[in-house]
DSSP file (Angstrom, degrees, kcal/mol; ACC not computed):
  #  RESIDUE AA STRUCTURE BP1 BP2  ACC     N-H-->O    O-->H-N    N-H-->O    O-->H-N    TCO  KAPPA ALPHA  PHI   PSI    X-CA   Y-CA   Z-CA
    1    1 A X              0   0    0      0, 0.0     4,-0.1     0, 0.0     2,-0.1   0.000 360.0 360.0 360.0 123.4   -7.6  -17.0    9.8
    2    2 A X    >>  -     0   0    0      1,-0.1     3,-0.9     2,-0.1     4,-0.8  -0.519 360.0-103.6 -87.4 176.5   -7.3  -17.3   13.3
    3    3 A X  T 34 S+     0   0    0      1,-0.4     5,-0.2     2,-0.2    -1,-0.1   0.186 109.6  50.2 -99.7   6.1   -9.2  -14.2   15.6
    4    4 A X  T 34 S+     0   0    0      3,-0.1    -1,-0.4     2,-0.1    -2,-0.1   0.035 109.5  47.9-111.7  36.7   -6.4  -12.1   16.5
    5    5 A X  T <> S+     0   0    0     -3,-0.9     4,-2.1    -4,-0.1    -2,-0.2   0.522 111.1  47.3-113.0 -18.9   -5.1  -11.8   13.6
    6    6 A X  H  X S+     0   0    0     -4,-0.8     4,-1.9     2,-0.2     5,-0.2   0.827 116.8  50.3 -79.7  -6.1   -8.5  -11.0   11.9
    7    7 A X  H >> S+     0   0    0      2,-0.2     4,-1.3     3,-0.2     3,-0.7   0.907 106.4  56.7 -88.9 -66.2   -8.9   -8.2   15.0
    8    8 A X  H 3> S+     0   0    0      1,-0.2     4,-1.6    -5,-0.2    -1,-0.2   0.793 111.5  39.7 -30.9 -36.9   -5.5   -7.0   14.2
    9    9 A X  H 3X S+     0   0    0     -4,-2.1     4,-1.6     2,-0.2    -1,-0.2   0.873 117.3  46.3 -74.0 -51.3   -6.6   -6.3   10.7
   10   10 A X  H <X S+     0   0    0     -4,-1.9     4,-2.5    -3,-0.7     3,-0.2   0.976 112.8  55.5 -56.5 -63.2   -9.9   -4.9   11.5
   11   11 A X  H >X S+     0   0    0     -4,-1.3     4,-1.6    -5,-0.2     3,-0.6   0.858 112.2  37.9   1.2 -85.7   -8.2   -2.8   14.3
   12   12 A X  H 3X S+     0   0    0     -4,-1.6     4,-0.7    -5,-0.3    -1,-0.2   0.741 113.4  56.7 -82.1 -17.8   -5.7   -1.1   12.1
   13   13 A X  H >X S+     0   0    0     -4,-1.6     4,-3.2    -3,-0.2     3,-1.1   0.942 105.8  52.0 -57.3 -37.4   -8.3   -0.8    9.3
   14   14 A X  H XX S+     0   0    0     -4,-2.5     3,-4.1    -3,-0.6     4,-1.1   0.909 113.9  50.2 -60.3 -81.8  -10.7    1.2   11.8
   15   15 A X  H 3< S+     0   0    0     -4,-1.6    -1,-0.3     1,-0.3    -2,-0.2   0.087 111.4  39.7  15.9 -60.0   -7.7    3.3   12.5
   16   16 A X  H <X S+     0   0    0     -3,-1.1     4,-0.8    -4,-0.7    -1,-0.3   0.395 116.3  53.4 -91.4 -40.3   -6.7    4.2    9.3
   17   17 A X  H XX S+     0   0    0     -3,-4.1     4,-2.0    -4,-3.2     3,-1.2   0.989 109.6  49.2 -76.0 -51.2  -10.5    4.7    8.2
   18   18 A X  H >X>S+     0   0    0     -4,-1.1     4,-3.0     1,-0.3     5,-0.8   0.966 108.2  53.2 -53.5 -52.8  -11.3    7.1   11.0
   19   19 A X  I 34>S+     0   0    0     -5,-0.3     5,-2.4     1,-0.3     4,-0.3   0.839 112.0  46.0 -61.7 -21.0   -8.2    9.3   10.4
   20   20 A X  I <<5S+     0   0    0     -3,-1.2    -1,-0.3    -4,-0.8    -2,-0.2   0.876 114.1  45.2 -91.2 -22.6   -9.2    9.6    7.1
   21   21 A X  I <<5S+     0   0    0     -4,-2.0    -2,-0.2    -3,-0.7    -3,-0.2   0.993 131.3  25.2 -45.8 -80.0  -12.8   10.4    7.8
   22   22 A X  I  <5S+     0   0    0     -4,-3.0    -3,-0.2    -5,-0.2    -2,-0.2   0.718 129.6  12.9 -68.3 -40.0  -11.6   12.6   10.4
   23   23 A X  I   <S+     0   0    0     -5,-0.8     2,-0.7    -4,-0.3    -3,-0.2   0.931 100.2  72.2-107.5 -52.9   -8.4   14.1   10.2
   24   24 A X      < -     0   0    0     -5,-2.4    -1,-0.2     1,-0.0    -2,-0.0  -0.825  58.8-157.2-115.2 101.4   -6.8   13.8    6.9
   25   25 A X        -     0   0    0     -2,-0.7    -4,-0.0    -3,-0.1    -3,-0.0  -0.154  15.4-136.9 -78.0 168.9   -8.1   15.8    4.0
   26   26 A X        -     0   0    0      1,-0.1     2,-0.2    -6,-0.0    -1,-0.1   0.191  14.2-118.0-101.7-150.0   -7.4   14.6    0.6
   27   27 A X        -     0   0    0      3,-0.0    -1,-0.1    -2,-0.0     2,-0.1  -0.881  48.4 -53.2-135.1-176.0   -6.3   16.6   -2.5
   28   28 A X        -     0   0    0     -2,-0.2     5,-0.2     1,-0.0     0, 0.0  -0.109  60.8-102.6 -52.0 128.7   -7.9   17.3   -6.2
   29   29 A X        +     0   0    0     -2,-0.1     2,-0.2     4,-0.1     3,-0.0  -0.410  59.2 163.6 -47.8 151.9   -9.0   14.1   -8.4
   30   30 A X     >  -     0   0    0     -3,-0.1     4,-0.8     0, 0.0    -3,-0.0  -0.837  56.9-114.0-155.0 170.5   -6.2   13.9  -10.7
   31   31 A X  H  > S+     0   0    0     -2,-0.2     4,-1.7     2,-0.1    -2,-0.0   0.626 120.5  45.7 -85.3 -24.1   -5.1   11.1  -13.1
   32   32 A X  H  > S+     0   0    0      2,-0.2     4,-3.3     3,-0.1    -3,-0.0   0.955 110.4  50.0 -72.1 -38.3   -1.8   10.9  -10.7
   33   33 A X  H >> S+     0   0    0      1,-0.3     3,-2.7     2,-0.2     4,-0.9   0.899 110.4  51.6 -60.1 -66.1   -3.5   11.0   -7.6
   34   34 A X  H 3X S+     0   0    0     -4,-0.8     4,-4.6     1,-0.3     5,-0.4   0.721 110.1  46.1  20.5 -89.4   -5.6    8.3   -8.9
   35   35 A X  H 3X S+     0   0    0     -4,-1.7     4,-0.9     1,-0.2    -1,-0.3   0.702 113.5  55.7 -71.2 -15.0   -2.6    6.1   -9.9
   36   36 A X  H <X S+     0   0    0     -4,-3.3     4,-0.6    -3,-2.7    -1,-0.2   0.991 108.8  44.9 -26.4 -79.2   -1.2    7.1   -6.3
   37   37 A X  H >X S+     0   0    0     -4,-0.9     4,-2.0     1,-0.3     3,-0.7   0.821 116.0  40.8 -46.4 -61.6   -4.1    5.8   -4.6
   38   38 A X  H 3X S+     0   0    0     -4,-4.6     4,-0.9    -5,-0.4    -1,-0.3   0.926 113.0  60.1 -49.2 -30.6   -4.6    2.3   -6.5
   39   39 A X  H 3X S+     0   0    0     -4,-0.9     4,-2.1    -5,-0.4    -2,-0.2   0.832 106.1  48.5 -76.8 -30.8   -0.4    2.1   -6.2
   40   40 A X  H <X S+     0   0    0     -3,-0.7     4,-3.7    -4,-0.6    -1,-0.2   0.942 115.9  48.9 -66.0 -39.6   -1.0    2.3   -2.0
   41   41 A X  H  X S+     0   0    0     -4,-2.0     4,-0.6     2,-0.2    -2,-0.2   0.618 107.8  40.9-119.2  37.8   -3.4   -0.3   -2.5
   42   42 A X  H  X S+     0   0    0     -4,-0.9     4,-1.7     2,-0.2     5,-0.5   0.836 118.0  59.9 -99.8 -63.1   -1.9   -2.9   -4.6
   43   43 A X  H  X S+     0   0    0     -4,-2.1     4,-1.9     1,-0.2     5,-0.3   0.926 105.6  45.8 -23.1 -68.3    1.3   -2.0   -2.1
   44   44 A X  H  X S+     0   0    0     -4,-3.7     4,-1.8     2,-0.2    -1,-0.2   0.892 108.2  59.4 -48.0 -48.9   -0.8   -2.9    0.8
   45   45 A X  H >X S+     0   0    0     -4,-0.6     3,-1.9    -3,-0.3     4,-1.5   0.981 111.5  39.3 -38.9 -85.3   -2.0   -6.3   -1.1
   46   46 A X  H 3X S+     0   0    0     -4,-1.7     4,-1.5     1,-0.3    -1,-0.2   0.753 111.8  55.4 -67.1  -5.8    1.4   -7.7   -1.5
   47   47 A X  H 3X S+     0   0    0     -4,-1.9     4,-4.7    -5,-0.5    -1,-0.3   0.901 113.9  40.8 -72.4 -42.8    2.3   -6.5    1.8
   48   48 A X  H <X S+     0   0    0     -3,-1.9     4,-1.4    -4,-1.8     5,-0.3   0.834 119.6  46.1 -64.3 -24.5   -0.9   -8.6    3.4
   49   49 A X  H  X S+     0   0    0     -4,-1.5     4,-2.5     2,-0.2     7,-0.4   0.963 111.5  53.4 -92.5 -37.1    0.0  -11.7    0.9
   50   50 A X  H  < S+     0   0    0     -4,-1.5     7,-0.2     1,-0.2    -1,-0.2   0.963 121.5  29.8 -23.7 -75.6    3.9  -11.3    2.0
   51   51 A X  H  < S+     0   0    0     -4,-4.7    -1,-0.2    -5,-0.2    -2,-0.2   0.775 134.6  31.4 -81.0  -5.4    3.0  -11.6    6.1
   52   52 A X  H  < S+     0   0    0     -4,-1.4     2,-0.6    -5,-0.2    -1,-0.2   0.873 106.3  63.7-102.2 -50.4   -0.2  -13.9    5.6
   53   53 A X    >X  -     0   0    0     -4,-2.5     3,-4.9    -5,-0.3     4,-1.3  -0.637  53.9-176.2 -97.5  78.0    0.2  -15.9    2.8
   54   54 A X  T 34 S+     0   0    0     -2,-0.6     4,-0.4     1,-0.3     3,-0.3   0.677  89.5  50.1  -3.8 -62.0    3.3  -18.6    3.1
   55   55 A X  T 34 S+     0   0    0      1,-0.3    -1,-0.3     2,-0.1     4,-0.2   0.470 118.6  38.9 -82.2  -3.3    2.9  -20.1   -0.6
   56   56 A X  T <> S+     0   0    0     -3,-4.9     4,-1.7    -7,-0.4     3,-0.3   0.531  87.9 107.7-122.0  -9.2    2.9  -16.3   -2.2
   57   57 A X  H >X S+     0   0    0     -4,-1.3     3,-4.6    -3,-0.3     4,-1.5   0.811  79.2  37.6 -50.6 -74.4    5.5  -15.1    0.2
   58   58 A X  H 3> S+     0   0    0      1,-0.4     4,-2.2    -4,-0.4    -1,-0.3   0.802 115.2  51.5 -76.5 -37.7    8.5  -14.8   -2.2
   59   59 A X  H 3> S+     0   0    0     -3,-0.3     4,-0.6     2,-0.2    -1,-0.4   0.478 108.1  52.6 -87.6  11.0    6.5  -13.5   -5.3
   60   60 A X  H <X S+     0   0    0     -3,-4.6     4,-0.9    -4,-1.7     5,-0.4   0.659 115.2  48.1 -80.4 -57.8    4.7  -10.3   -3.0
   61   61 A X  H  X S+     0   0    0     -4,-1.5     4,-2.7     1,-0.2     5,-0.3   0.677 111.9  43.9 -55.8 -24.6    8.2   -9.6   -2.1
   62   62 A X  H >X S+     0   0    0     -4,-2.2     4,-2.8    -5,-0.3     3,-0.8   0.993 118.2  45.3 -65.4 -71.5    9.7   -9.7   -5.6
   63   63 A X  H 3X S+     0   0    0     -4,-0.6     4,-1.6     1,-0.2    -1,-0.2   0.768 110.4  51.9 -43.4 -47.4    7.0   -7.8   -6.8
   64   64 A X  H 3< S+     0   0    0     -4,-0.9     4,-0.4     1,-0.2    -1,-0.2   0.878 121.9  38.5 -50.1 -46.0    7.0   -5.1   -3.8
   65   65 A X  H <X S+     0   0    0     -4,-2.7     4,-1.4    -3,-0.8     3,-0.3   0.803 105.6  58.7 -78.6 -21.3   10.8   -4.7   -4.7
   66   66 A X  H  < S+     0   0    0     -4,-2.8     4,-0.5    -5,-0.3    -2,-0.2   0.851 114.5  38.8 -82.4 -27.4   10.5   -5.0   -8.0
   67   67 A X  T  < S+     0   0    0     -4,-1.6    -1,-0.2    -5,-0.4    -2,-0.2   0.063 111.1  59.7-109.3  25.6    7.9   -1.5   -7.9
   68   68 A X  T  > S+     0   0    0     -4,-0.4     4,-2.2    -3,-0.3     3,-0.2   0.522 107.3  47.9 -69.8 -61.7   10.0    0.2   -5.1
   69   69 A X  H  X S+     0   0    0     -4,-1.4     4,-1.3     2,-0.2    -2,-0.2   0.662 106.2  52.5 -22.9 -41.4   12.7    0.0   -7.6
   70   70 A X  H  > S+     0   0    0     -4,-0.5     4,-0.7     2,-0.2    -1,-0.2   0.833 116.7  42.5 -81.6 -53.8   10.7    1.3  -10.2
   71   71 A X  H  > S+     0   0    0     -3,-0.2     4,-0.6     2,-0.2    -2,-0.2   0.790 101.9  60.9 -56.6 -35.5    9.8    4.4   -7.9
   72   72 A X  H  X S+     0   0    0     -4,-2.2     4,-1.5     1,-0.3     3,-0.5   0.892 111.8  41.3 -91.7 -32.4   12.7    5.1   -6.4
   73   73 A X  H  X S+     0   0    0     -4,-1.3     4,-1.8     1,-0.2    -1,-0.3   0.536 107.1  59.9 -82.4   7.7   14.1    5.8   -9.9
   74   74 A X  H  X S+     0   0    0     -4,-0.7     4,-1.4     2,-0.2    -1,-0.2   0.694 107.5  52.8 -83.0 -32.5   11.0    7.6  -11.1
   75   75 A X  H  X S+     0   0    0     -4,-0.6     4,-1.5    -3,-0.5     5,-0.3   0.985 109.1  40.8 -69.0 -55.4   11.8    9.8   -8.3
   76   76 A X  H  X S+     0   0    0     -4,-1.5     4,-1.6     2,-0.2    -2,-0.2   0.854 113.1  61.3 -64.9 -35.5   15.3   10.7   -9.0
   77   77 A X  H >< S+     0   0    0     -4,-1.8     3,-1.6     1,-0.2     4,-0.3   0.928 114.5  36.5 -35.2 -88.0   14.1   10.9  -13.1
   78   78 A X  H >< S+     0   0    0     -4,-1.4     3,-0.5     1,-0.3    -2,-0.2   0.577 108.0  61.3 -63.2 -14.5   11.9   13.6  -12.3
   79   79 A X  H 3< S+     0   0    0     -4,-1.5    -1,-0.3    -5,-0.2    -2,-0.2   0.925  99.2  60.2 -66.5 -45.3   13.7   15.4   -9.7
   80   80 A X  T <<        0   0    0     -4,-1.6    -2,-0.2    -3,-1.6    -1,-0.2   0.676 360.0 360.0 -56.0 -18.7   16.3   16.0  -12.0
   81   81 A X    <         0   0    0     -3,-0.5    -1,-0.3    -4,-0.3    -3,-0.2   0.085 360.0 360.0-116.2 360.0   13.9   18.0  -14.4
């Protein structure tokens, strides 16, 4: 990995870890929040393997679309009730 891309990554991790430290309170453990949490960062995984990884490129995005898809009608299900 060359060394701006791993300072670009370290960067925006500090970033993200301070604000949550600092700034941005959480909510109650739950079994959803839970499956939120893991679901941001499995998101984040194929997002990393998408811009990083050439050979994986086409299966993060199928998978990222294929569980956006999955969401977006999970939203509209439950909106409806």
């Amino acid at each position: 990995m060359k060394i701006e891309k791993l300072c670009l990554v370290a960067g925006i991790s500090a970033f993200f870890g301070l604000e949550r430290i600092t700034q941005i309170h959480g909510h109650a453990l739950s079994w959803a929040g839970t499956y939120e949490a893991f679901a941001h960062i499995w998101i984040g995984f194929l997002l990393a393997l998408w811009i990083f990884e050439k050979e994986y490129r086409r299966f993060a995005w199928v998978s990222f679309a294929a569980i956006t898809a999955i969401e977006t009608v999970m939203f509209f299900v439950q909106r409806a009730h």
